[in-house]
N, C-alpha and C positions, 0 to 999 in steps of 0.2 A: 031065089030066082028073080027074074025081071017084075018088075021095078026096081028090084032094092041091089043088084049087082050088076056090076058092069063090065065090059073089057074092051068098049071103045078108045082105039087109041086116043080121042082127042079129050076124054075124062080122065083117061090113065095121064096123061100129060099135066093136065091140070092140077092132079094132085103129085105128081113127081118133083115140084119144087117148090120153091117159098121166096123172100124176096132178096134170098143170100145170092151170092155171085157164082154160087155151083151150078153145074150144069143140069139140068133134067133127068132125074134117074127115076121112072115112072115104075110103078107098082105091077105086078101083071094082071090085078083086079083090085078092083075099088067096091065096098059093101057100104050099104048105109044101116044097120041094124038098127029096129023101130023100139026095141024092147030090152031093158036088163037082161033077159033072159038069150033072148039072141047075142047080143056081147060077150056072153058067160060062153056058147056054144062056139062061136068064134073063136074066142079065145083056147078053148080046146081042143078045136080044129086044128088050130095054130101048130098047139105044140105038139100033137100028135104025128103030124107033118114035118114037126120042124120048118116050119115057114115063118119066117118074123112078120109081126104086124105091127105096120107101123101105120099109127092114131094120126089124125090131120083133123087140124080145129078151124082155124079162118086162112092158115096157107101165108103168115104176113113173118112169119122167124124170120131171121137173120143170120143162124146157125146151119142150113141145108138141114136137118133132123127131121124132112118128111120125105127126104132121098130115098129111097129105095134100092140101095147099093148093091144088096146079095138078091 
């Protein structure tokens, strides 16, 4: 929960691109996980779901691969 998730469009935006020429394809939630263990959890979530996560480090790519396409 709050703090560490988010689903403001204007953070989901933030992290839906990089400094490629694709357009913004933002995430439906952005998580900041504090711990190994919560990234482990995540990650389970993930696949449990079926929902791709996709990782975003400082957002400077060149390839759009913090798209959020599906």
């Amino acid at each position: 929960g709050a703090p560490n998730v988010s689903t403001a469009t204007a953070v989901r935006e933030q992290h839906g691109h990089d400094e490629s020429m694709h357009p913004c394809a933002p995430p439906d939630v952005v998580v900041w996980p504090q711990a190994v263990e919560q990234v482990q959890e995540l990650a389970a979530l993930c696949h449990r779901c079926r929902m791709p996560m996709v990782p975003f480090g400082t957002g400077t790519g060149l390839e759009g691969g913090v798209n959020a396409v599906q």
